[in-house]
N, C-alpha and C positions, 0 to 999 in steps of 0.2 A: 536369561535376564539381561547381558549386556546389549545381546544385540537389539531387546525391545531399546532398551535406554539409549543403545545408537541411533537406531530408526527415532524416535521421541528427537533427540538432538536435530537431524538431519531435516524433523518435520520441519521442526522452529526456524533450520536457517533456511528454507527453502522461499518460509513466509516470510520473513523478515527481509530476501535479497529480493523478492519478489516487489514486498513496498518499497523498500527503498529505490527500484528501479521504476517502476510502474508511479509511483508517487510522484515524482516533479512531471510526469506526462500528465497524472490528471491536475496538478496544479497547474501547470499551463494552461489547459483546455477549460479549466473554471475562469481564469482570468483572461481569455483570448476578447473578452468583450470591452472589457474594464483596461488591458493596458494597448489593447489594439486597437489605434485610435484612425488608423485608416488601413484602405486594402489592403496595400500594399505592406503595413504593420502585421496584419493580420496572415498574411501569403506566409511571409518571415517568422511568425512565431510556430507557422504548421509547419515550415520546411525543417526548423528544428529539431523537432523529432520527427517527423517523416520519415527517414531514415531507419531510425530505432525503434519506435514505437510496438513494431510488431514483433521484434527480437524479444523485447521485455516480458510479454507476452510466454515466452515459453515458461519461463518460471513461475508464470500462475498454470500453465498445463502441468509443468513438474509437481508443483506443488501439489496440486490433485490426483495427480498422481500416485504421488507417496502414500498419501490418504488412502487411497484405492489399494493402491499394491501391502503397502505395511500393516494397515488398518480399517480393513475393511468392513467390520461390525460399525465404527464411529462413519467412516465415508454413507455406508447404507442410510443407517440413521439420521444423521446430519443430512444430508438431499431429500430422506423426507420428512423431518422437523421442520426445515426452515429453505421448504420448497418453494412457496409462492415467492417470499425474496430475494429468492437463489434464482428464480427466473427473470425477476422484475432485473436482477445483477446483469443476468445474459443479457434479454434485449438493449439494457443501458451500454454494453461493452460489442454490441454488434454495432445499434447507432454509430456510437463514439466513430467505430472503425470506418463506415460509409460513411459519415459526413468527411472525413480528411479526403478521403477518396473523391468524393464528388463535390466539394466546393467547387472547385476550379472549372469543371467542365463546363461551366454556362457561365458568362459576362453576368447575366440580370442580377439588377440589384437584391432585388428580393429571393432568388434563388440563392443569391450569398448570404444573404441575411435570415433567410432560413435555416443553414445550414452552420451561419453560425452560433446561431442558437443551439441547435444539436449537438454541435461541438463543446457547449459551455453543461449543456443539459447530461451528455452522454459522458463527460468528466464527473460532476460533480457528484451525482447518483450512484455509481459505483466507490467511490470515495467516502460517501454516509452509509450504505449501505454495506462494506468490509467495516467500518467501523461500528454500525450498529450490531451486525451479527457476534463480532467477537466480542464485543462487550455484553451480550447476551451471553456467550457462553463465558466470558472471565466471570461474569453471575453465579451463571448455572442455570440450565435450563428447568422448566418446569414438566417432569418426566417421573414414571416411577416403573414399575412392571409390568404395569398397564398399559403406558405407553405413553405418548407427549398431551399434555393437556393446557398448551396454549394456540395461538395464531398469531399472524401475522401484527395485528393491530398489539398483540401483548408484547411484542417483540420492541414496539416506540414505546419503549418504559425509561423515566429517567436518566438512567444508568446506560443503557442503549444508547438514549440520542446523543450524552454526554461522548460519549464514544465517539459515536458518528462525525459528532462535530470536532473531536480532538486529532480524529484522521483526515479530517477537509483541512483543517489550520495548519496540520503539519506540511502537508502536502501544498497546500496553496503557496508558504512561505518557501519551499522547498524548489517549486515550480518556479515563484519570480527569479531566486536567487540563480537556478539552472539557465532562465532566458538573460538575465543579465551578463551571465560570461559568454553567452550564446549567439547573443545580438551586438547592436552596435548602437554608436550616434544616440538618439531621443529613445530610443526603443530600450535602448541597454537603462540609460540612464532612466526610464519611467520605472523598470521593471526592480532596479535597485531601490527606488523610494517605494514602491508599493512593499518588496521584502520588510524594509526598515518599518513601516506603517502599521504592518499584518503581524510583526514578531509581538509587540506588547499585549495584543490578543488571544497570541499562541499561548505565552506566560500564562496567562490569566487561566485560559482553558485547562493547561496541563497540572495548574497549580489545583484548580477544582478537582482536574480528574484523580489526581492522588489522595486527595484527602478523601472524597464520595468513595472510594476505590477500597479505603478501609472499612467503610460502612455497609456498603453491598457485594464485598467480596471476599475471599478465604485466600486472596490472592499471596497479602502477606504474612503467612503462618509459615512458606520454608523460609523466608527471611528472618523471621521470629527463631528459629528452630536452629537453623545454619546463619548468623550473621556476616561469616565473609561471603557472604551473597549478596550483600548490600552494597559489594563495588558495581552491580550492574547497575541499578537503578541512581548510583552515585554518578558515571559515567554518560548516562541518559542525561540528568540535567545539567554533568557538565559540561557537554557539547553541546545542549542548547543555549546555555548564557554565550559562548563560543561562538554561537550564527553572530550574535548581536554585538560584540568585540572586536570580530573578523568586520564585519560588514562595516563597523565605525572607523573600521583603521583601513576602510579602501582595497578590501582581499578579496573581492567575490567567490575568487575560486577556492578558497581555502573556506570561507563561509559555505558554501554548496559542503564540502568534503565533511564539514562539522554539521551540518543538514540533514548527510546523507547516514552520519555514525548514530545520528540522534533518534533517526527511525529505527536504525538496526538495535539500538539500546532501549528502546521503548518497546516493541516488538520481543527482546528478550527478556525482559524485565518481567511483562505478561508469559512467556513460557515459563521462565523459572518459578513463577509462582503457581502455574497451573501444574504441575509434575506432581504426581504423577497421571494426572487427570487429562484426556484430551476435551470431554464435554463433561464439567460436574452436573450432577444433578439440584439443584432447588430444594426439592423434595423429601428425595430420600438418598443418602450417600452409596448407600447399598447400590443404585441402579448409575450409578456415575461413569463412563466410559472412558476407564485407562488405558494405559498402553499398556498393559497385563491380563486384563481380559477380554479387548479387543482388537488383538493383532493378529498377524498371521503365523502360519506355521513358521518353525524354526527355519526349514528347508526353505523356505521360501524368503526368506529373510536373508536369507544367505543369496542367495541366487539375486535377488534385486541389490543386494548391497555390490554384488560385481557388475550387473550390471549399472550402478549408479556411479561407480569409483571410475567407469570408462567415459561414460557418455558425459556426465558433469562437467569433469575438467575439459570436454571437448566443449562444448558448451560457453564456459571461462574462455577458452582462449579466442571461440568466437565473437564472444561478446567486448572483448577486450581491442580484436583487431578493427571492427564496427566502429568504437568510437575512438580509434586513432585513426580512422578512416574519414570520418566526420569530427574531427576535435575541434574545424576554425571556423569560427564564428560566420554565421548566415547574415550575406548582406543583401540587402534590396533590388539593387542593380542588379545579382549573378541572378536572383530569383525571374526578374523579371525577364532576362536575356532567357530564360532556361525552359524552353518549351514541355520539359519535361517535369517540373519543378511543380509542388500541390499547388 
């Protein structure tokens, strides 16, 4: 039992580091049109994470991983429940990758402006769609022992888009706030006023999403149950007033750091209250997919947990030496001198 309850833990932080790192990349790439006001803005805000973008990336491989390897009943299922938007997710995260790749390689205007579209499209998509899916399962899906009895179209249910759209806000504001310590000159300063613009929207969102959250979900019954659990979701909103204090008082980098806590506290806030459940059911409780009857063997829990205790931290200290590799700010000029540069 512990080690399911470790594995459950380890699910949660894998997703959670996963948005909080992947999250200011699609925030960028939603706003690459709206604060890229010329090419040259636009070169600057890819070369940004150009660098990182693909690193980030491992942590949604990990993270599926974990799926695969710890809990392989919920990974089966889950891929073919909510397969068609699990595809629709790929091609959106393949795009994304080929337009960074291939903006640059051709002057034409329209060939950049093609592609930056891609880049706005191939952010955004994946951003509503991790959001509508989880919010589908913070639900419960509609499943019993018979087997899934929705689609794709039942998956845009209220409560889903709400979702969707709370993962695009967090991320968009999370994204301007990462380009403003990132950039410089008009660029830094646009990407600072759009943060400040997009945060009283973010409010609004997450203010909804907590209160609907109580009406369509079972999410707060261990909070109900266990009340000192209620510092996660305390910490969640208190690092979001934090973006908007930080940012008033001229801190960017300290607003990104309270950004980046807010997703990891939102993101925990939905496991603690999905435990013991990985996918509830809608339905019938009965068929709900825990981490107790659908994980894997003990042996094998063991065995991926040494392998996770090696590779992970090797992982951290990659990720760590990355972006003190890249920590100063992308200017215009290096971009343009840098033949090598997106």
């Amino acid at each position: 039992m512990e080690l399911q309850i470790t594995w459950f833990i380890l699910w949660g932080v894998l997703w959670a580091v996963y948005f909080m790192l992947d999250g200011f990349v699609m925030g960028a790439g939603i706003l690459h049109n709206l604060i890229g006001k010329s090419d040259g803005d636009k070169r600057v805000m890819i070369n940004t994470i150009g660098p990182i973008w693909e690193g980030n990336e491992v942590w949604l491989v990990t993270a599926g991983g974990v799926t695969f390897a710890a809990f392989p009943t919920t990974y089966a299922l889950m891929f073919s429940y909510l397969y068609s938007a699990l595809f629709i997710l790929l091609c959106a995260l393949i795009v994304r990758g080929v337009s960074y790749e291939f903006r640059s390689k051709e002057e034409h205007p329209l060939w950049r402006k093609g592609w930056d579209t891609a880049i706005m499209v191939g952010n955004f998509l994946p951003a509503l769609l991790f959001g509508v899916a989880f919010g589908n399962i913070f639900e419960g899906l509609p499943m019993d022992a018979a087997g899934y009895h929705g689609s794709l179209l039942s998956l845009l249910n209220p409560y889903g888009l709400l979702t969707g759209l709370l993962f695009v806000s967090l991320f968009v504001v999370h994204g301007a706030l990462y380009l403003t310590v990132k950039t410089t000159g008009q660029l830094s300063t646009r990407s600072q006023a759009t943060a400040d613009n997009l945060w009283p929207g973010l409010l609004v969102v997450a203010v909804a999403f907590l209160v609907y959250t109580n009406f369509a979900t079972k999410l707060y019954d261990n909070y109900l149950a266990h009340p000192l659990l209620v510092v996660v979701p305390l910490l969640a909103v208190a690092s979001l007033l934090a973006i908007r204090i930080l940012s008033a008082k001229g801190k960017p980098l300290a607003a990104f750091a309270a950004s980046s806590l807010t997703i990891l506290m939102v993101v925990a806030t939905a496991i603690v209250g999905l435990f013991p459940n990985l996918i509830p059911s809608s339905m019938d409780p009965a068929s709900s997919l825990t981490l107790y009857n659908s994980s894997s063997s003990r042996y094998t829990l063991k065995i991926m947990l040494l392998v996770v205790g090696v590779f992970v931290p090797v992982i951290i200290c990659y990720k760590i030496w990355v972006y003190r590799i890249f920590r100063a700010p992308v200017r215009e000029e290096e971009v343009l001198a840098d033949k090598q540069a997106y």
